[in-house]
N, C-alpha and C positions, 0 to 999 in steps of 0.2 A: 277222281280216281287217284289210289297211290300210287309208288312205287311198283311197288310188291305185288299187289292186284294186275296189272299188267302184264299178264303169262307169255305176251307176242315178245319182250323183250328177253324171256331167256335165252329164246335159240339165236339171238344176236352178239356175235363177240367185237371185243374192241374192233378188229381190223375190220368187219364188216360196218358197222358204225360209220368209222372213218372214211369207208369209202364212199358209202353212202352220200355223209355229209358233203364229203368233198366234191363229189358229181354236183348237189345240188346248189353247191357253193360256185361251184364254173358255172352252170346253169344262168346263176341270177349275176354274174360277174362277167361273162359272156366270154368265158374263156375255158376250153377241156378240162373238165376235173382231174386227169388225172394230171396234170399241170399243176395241181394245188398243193404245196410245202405244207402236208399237217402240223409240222413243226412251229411255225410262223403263228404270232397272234394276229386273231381277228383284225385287229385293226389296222396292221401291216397289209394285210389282203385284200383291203377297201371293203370289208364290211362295218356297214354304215346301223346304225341302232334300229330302222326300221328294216333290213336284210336282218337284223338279228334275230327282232320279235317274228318276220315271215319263217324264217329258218325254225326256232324256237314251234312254231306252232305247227309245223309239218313233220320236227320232230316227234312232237308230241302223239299227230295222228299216226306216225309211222312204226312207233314203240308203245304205240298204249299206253304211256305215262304221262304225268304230268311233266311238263318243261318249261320251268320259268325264263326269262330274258334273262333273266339276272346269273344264269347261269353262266352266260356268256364271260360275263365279268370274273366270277370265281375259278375256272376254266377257259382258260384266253384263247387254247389253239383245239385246232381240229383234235388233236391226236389227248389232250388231256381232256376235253367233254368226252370222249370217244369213250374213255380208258373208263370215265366216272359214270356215263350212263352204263355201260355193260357192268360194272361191277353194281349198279341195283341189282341185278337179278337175285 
């Protein structure tokens, strides 16, 4: 599935995104999401490359798009994946 095919992610805007993420980011880091610095790169926050790929793949189910790992890498912090998943829509 692409991008664009993906209709669940239009009515998702960055800030929602980001909270999302960041809930599920405390979640698997054992700490309240809203504790989580979107600002901060991933790997500053102990996300580790397999939390990446689990994150990656619940993103994916969560927005109906595709989300690669590697996105992680081109997008370091909550708040810039955030910004670049919502602008697929």
């Amino acid at each position: 599935m692409n991008a664009v095919a993906g209709s669940e992610v239009l009515g998702k805007g960055k800030d929602e995104i980001a909270r999302w993420m960041a809930d599920r980011l405390g979640a698997e880091l054992g700490v309240p999401g809203e504790t989580i610095d979107v600002t901060l790169p991933f790997a500053a926050l102990g996300v580790t490359s397999i939390i990446g790929v689990s994150l990656a793949g619940d993103l994916a189910d969560e927005l109906a798009i595709e989300v690669p790992p590697t996105l992680f890498w081109d997008y370091p912090t909550v708040e810039k994946l955030a910004e670049h998943l919502a602008d697929l829509a």
